[in-house]
C-alpha positions as CSV (number, residue, x, y, z in Angstrom):
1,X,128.4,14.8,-73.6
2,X,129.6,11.5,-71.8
3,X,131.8,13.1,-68.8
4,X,131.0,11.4,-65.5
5,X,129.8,13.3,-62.8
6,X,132.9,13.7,-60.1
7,X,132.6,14.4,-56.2
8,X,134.9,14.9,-53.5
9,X,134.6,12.4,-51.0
10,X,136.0,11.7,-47.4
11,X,133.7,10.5,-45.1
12,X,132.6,13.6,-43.5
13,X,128.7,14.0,-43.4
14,X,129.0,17.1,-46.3
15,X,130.9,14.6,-48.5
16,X,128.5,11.7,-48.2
17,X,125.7,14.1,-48.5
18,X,127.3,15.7,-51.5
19,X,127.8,12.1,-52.6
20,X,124.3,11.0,-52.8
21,X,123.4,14.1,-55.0
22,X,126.2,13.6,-57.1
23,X,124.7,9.8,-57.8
24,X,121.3,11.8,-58.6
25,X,123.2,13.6,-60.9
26,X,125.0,10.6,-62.3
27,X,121.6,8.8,-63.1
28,X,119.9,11.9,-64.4
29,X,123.0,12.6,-67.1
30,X,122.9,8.4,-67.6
31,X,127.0,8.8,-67.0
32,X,128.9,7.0,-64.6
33,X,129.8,8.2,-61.1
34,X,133.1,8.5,-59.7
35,X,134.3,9.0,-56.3
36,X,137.7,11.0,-55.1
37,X,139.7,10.9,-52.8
38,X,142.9,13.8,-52.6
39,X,145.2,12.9,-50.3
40,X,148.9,13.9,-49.4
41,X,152.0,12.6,-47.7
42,X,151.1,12.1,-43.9
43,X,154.3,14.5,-43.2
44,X,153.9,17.3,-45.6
45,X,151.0,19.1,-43.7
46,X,152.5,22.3,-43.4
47,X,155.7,21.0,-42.9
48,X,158.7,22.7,-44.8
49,X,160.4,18.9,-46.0
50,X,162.4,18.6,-48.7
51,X,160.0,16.3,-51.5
52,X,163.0,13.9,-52.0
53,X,163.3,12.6,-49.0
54,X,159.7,12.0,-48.0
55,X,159.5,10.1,-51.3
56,X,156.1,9.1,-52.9
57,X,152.9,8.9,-50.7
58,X,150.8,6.2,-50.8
59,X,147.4,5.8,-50.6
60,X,146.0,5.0,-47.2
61,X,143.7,1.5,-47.0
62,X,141.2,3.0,-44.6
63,X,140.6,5.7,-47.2
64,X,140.5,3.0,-50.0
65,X,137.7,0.9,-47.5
66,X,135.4,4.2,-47.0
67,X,135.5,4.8,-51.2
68,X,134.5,1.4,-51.8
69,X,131.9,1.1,-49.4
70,X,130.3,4.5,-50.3
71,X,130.3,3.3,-54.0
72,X,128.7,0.0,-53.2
73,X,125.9,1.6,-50.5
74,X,125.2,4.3,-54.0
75,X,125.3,1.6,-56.1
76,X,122.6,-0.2,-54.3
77,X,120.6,2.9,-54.1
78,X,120.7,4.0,-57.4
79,X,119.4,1.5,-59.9
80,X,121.3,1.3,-63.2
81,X,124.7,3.7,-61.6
82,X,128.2,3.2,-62.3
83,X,130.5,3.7,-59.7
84,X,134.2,4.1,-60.0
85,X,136.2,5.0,-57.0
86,X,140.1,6.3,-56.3
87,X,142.5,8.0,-54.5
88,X,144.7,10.2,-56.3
89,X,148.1,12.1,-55.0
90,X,147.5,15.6,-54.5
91,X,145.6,18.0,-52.0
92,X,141.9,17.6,-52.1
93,X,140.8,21.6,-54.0
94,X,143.5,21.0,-56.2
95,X,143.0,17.1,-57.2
96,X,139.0,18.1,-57.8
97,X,140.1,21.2,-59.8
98,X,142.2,18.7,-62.4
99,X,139.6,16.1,-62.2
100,X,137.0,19.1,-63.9
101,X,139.1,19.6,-67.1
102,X,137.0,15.7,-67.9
103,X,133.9,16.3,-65.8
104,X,130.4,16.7,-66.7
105,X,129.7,18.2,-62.9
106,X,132.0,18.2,-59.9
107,X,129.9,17.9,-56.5
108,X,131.3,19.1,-53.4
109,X,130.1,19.3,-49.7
110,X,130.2,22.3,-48.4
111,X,133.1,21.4,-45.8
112,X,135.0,18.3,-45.1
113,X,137.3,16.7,-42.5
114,X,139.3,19.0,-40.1
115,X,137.0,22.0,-41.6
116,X,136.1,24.8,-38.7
117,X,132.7,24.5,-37.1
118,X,131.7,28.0,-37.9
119,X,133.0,28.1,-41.6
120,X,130.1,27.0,-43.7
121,X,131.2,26.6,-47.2
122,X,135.2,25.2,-46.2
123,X,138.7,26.0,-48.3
124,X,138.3,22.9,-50.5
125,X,134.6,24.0,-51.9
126,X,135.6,27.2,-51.9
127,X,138.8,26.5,-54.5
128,X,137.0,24.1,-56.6
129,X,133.6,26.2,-56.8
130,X,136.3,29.2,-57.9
131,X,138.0,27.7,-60.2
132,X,136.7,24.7,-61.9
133,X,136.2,24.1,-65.5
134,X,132.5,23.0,-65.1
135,X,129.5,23.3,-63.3
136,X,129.9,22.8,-59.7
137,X,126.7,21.2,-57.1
138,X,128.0,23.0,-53.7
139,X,126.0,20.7,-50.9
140,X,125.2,21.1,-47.2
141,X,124.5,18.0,-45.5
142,X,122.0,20.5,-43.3
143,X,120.0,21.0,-46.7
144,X,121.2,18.0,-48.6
145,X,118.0,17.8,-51.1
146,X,116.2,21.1,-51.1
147,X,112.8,20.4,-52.3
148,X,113.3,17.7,-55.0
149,X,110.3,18.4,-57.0
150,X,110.9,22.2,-56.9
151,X,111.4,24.1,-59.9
152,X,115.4,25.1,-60.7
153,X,115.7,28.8,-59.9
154,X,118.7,30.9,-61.6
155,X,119.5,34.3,-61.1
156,X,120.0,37.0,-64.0
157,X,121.3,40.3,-64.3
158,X,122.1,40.6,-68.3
159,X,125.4,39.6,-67.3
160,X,127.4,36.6,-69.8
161,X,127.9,34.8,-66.5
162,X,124.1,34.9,-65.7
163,X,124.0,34.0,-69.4
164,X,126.1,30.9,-69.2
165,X,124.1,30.2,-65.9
166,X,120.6,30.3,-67.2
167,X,121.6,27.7,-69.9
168,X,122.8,24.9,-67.5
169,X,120.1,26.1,-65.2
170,X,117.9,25.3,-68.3
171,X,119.5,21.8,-68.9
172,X,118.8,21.1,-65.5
173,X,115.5,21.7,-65.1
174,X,114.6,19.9,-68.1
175,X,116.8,16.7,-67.0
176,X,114.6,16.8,-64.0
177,X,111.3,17.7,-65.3
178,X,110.5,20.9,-63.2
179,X,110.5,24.0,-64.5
180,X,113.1,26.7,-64.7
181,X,112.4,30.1,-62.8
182,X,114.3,33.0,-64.0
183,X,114.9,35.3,-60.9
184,X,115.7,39.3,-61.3
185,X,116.2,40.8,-58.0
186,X,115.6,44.4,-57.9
187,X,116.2,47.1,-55.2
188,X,113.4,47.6,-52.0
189,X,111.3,50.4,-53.9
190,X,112.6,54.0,-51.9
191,X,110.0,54.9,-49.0
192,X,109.3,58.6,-50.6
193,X,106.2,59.2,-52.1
194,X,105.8,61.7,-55.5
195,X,106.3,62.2,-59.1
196,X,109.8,61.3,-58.7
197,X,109.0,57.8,-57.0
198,X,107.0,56.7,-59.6
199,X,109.1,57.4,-62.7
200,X,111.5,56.2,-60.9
201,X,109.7,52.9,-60.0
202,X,108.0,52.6,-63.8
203,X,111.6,52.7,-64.6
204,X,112.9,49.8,-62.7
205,X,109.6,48.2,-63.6
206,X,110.6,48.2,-67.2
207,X,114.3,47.1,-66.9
208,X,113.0,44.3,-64.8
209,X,110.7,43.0,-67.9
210,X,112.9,43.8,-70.5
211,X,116.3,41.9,-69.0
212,X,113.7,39.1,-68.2
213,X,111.9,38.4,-71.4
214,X,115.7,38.8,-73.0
215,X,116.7,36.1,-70.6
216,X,113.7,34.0,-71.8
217,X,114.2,34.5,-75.6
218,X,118.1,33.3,-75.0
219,X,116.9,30.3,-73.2
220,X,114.2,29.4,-75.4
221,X,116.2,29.4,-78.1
222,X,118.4,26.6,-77.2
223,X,115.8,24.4,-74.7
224,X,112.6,25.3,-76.5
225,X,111.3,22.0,-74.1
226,X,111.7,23.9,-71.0
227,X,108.8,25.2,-68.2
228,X,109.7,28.5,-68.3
229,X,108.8,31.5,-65.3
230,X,109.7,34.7,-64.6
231,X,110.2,35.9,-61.3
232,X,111.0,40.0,-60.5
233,X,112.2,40.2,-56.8
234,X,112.2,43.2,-54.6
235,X,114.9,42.6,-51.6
236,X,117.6,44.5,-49.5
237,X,120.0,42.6,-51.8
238,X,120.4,40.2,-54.8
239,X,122.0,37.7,-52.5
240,X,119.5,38.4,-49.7
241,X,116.2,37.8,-52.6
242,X,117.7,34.9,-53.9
243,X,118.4,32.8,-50.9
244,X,114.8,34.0,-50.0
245,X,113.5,32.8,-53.4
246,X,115.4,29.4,-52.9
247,X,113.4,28.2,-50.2
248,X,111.2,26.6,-51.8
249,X,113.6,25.5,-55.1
250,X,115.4,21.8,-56.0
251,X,118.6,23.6,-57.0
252,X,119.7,27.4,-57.3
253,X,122.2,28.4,-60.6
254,X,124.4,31.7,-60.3
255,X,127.1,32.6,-61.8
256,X,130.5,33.0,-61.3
257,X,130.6,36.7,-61.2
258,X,127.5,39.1,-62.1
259,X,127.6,42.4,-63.2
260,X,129.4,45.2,-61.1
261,X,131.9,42.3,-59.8
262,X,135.4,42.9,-59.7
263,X,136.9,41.3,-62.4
264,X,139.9,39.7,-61.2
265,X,137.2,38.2,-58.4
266,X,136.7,34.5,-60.2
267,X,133.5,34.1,-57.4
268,X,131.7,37.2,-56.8
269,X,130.2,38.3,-53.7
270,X,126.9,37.3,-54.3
271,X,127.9,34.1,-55.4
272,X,129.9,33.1,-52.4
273,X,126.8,34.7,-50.3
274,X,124.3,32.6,-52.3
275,X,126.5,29.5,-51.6
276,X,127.1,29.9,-48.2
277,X,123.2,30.6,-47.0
278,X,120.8,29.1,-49.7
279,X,118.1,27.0,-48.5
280,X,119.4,24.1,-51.5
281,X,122.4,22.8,-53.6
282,X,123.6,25.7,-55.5
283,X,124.9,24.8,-58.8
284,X,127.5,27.4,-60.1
285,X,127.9,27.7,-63.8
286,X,131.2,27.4,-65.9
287,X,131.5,27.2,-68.9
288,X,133.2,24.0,-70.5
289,X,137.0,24.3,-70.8
């Protein structure tokens, strides 16, 4: 596969940051880089105009000057990296959206120009991480790198998201040479002591090893050159043990929606939780469309 790596970019510190992984990405996948600007008409903000009369926008020049100096500051960084960069016509979520149908990887920051303070993943990562049509790198220029020589840590519940996670989670790990850490979180064992306690806990025990080692087999299967681990976690929550566990990880995989998610929900709960609060980039998986 020879699709470049695309990534939002607008100048804002999350854009740049998600910029410089996307070029990591780039030179990892040996594909070219390109850099995209969204823009719109400079009336059509909210305004109800009528289309016709405000005619074609046009790309703005100090736009234009902030791609082109981002791609030549990567390019300098990043030995052997193609860099293309353009603006294209269209709001920013929805131009990165399109731009996935050829993508390899779309990187985002985690909010952009004219986002809210509080609101840490904004409306544009938000779309794109929803409703791309591959793998998305959601960046926060607060935890830009994570720990670069950290293993890749994807979460698995038996699910065929988790599925379609674990194998780009795999391909990751193996493009950066770290190993891949299969996390299972389970529930905080009940305070109650007795019989009942510890079939119950044998139980869980069992489940946990079982989904596991079928998580292994499937990715083994198709990257029998990856590091493999295994990792059961006990937390209050699956999104609460895996932001834990991604403290000390390069990138976090999830998927779209794991099992018990509503199914007209295209980025489940734990994913958006994951995304928001994870100590690293948090790829989320798609499958190729």
């Amino acid at each position: 596969m020879n699709r470049p790596v695309v990534v939002g970019v607008d100048g804002s510190p999350a854009s740049l940051a998600a910029a410089e992984q996307a070029a990591h990405a780039a030179v990892l996948r040996g594909v070219p880089l390109h850099l995209v600007h969204g823009y719109l008409h400079p009336l059509g903000y909210g305004v109800p105009l009528n289309p016709y009369d405000l005619g074609v926008p046009a790309p703005s020049q100090e736009a234009q000057r902030m791609l082109e100096r981002t791609a030549a500051e990567l390019a300098d960084r990043w030995s052997g990296l193609t860099v293309q960069a353009r603006q294209v016509a269209g709001g920013a979520g929805a131009t990165l959206v399109e731009e996935s149908r050829r993508a390899g990887l779309v990187v985002v920051g985690s909010r952009g120009l004219g986002g809210f303070a509080g609101l840490l993943l904004g409306s544009v990562g938000a779309q794109v991480a929803a409703h791309a049509h591959c793998p998305v790198l959601v960046v926060r220029p607060e935890t830009p790198a994570g720990s670069p020589d950290g293993p890749v840590l994807v979460g698995v519940d038996g699910s065929p998201a988790a599925g379609v996670a674990a194998d780009q989670a795999a391909a990751e790990a193996v493009r950066r040479g770290v190993p891949l850490v299969l996390v299972h979180v389970g529930p905080t064992p009940p305070d109650r002591d007795g019989a009942d306690a510890e079939q119950a806990e044998a139980g869980y025990r069992a489940h946990a090893v079982r989904l596991l080692a079928e998580a292994s087999a499937a990715v083994r299967a198709d990257h029998p050159d990856v590091v493999l681990r295994e990792h059961p976690v006990r937390a209050v929550g699956v999104a609460q043990g895996l932001v834990e566990a991604s403290a000390t990880a390069s990138v976090l995989a999830v998927g779209t929606r794991g099992r018990g998610g509503f199914t007209g929900l295209l980025l489940g709960s734990v994913s958006q939780a994951v995304v928001q609060h994870a100590h690293c980039p948090v790829l989320v998986a798609h499958p190729y469309r």
